[in-house]
N, C-alpha and C positions, 0 to 999 in steps of 0.2 A: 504494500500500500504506500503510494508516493506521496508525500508532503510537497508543495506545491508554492511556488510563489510567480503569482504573475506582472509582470512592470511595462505598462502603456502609459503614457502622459495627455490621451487620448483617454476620456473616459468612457465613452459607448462601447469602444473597439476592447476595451479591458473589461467593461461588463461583460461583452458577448463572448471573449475568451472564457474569460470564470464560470460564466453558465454552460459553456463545451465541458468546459474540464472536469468542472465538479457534477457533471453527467455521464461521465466514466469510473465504471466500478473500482477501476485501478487506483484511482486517486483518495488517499485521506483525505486529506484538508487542500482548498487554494486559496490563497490569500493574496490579495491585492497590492499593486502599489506605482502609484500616479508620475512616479520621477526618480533620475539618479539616485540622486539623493539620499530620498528614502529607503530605497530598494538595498544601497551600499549600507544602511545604518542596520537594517533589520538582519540583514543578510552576515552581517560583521557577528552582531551579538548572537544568532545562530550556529553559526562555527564556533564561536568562544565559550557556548553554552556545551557542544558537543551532539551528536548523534544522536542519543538517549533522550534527549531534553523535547519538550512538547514542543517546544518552536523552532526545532530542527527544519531545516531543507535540502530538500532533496535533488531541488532541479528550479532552473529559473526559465523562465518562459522569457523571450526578451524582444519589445521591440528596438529597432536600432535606430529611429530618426527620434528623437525626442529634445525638448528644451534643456542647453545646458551640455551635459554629459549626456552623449550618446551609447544605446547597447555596446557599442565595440569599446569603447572610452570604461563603460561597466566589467567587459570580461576580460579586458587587457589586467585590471584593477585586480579582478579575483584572482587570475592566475596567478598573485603572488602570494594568494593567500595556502596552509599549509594544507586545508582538506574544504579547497572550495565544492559547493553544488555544482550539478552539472546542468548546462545549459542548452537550450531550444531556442535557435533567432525566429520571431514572428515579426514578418516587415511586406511591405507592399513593394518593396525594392529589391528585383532579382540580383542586381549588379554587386552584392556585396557577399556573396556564394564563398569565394576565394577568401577574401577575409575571414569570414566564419570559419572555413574548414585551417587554415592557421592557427585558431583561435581554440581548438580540438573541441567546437560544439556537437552536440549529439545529431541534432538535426536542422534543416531551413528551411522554415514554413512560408509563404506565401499567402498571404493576405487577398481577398476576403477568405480568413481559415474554412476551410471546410470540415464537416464533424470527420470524415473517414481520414483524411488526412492527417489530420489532429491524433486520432485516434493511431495512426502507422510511427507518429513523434512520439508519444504515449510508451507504446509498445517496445521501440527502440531504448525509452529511458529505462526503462522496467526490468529491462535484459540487463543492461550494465549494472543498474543498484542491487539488483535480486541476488547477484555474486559478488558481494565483498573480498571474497576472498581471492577473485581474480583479479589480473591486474585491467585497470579503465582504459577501455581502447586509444590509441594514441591514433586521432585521424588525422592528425597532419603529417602522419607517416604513412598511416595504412591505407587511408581511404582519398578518394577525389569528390567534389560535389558537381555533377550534370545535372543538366534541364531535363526532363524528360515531361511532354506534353503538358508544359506547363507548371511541373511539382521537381520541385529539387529532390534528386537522391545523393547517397554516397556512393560510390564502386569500390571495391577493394583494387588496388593500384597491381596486387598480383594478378589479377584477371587482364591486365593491358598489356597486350603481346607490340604494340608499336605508334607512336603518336608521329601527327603527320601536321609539319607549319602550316597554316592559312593565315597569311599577315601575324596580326597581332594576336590571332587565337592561334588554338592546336584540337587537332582532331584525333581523337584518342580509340584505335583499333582492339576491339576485346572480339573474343568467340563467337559471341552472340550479334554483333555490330558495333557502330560507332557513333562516339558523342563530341558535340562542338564545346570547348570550356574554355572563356576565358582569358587563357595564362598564356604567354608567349613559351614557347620551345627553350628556348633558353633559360626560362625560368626553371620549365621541367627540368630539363637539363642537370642543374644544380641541386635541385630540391631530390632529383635520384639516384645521384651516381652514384649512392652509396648501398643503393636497391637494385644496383645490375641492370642499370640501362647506362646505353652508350651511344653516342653523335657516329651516325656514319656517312651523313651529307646535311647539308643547308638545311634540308626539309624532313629529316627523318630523324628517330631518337629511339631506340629498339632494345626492348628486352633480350639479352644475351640466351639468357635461358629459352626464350621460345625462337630460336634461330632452329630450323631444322637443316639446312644447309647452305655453306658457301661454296658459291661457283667464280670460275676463274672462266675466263672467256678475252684472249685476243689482249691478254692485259689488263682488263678489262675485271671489278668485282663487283659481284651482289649478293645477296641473301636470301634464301626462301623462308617467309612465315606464316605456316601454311596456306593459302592458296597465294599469297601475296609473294612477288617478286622486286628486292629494293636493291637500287643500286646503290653502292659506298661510293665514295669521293675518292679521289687521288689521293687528300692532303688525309684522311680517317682510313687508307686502307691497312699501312701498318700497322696502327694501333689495334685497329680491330683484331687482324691477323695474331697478331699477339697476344691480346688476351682470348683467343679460344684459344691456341695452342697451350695455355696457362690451364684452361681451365680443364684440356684434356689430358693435362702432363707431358704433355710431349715438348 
């Protein structure tokens, strides 16, 4: 049963939150609160009170444009806190996905909420509090946040076999299909190199692990990931070459 606090500086848009919330069986308690401020004071003396304590929380529900201190302004705040709640962005602004998922929130609701939706944020907090004893997912490692018809999801960044530049976004190749996010290639870049993805031209950024073959051709190299054929660059083909031959011991 999740302890609940909700922060809109919008009061209709935070009543009509509270009456979703507090119509799902999951939820204990939700409790309100109209601004930063607020939200940082209540939220403070509920960490210092501890877990056990009745005015414990468990998750904060957050919108992000508000007067003053904004949600992001709010979760930058917690993360230094020692055993912050875990948080849900609720905004009418798709554009700030990428921040949130930084920021390792659980989920990014979309405004006007809808109960089933609500309900899929709900379910996502419930998994991570319900296991204390594991450790709290880190999605600015494990996860990305796409569009999908409208509703932000996560993906697990292990499911992404090869991201592909378009301008200033990247097109992110899984199993199942592809999502448009955001983030420039170079940002991925850097945010994975430590997750075994690697630069093999301008426009490509590839899972090593899901390479099922390099071809040589004429001088000439590229890569098969399953059905897809990428070519390497001149200036990435050593590197490449190198690290599979590492990765095979040879």
């Amino acid at each position: 049963m999740l302890r609940v606090l909700a922060v809109d500086d919008e009061e209709p848009a935070l009543e009509e939150l509270l009456y979703l919330l507090r119509a799902d069986p999951r939820i204990r308690s939700a409790e309100g609160a109209t601004g930063a401020t607020e939200a940082l004071r209540r939220i403070g003396s509920a960490v210092e009170a501890g877990p056990d304590d009745p005015a414990a929380i468990d998750v904060v529900f957050l919108d992000i444009h508000m007067a003053g201190l904004t949600g992001l302004d709010v979760a930058q705040l917690l993360a230094g806190f020692a055993a912050p709640p875990l948080i849900v962005f609720v905004t009418a602004h798709e554009g700030f996905a990428v921040q949130a998922f930084d920021l390792k929130a659980v989920d990014y609701v979309l405004k006007p909420v809808r109960r089933e939706r609500l309900a899929e944020a709900v379910r996502r907090v419930a998994e991570q509090v319900g296991d204390r004893s594991a450790p709290v997912l880190d999605t600015a490692g494990d996860q990305i946040p796409v569009e999908l018809g409208g509703v932000i999801r996560f993906i697990p960044i292990d499911d992404i076999a090869y991201a592909e530049a378009q301008g200033d976004y990247a097109r992110l190749h899984t199993a199942t299909g592809s999502h448009l996010v955001r983030v420039p290639l170079t940002t991925l870049e850097e945010r994975w190199r430590t997750r075994g993805f690697v630069r093999i031209h301008r426009r490509h950024l590839v899972a090593l692990g899901r390479i099922d073959e390099l071809r040589l051709d004429a001088g000439s190299m590229s890569v098969r990931i399953g059905t897809a054929e990428l070519a390497v660059s001149r200036r990435h083909t050593r590197a490449l070459r190198d690290l599979l031959m590492r990765r095979t011991g040879r």
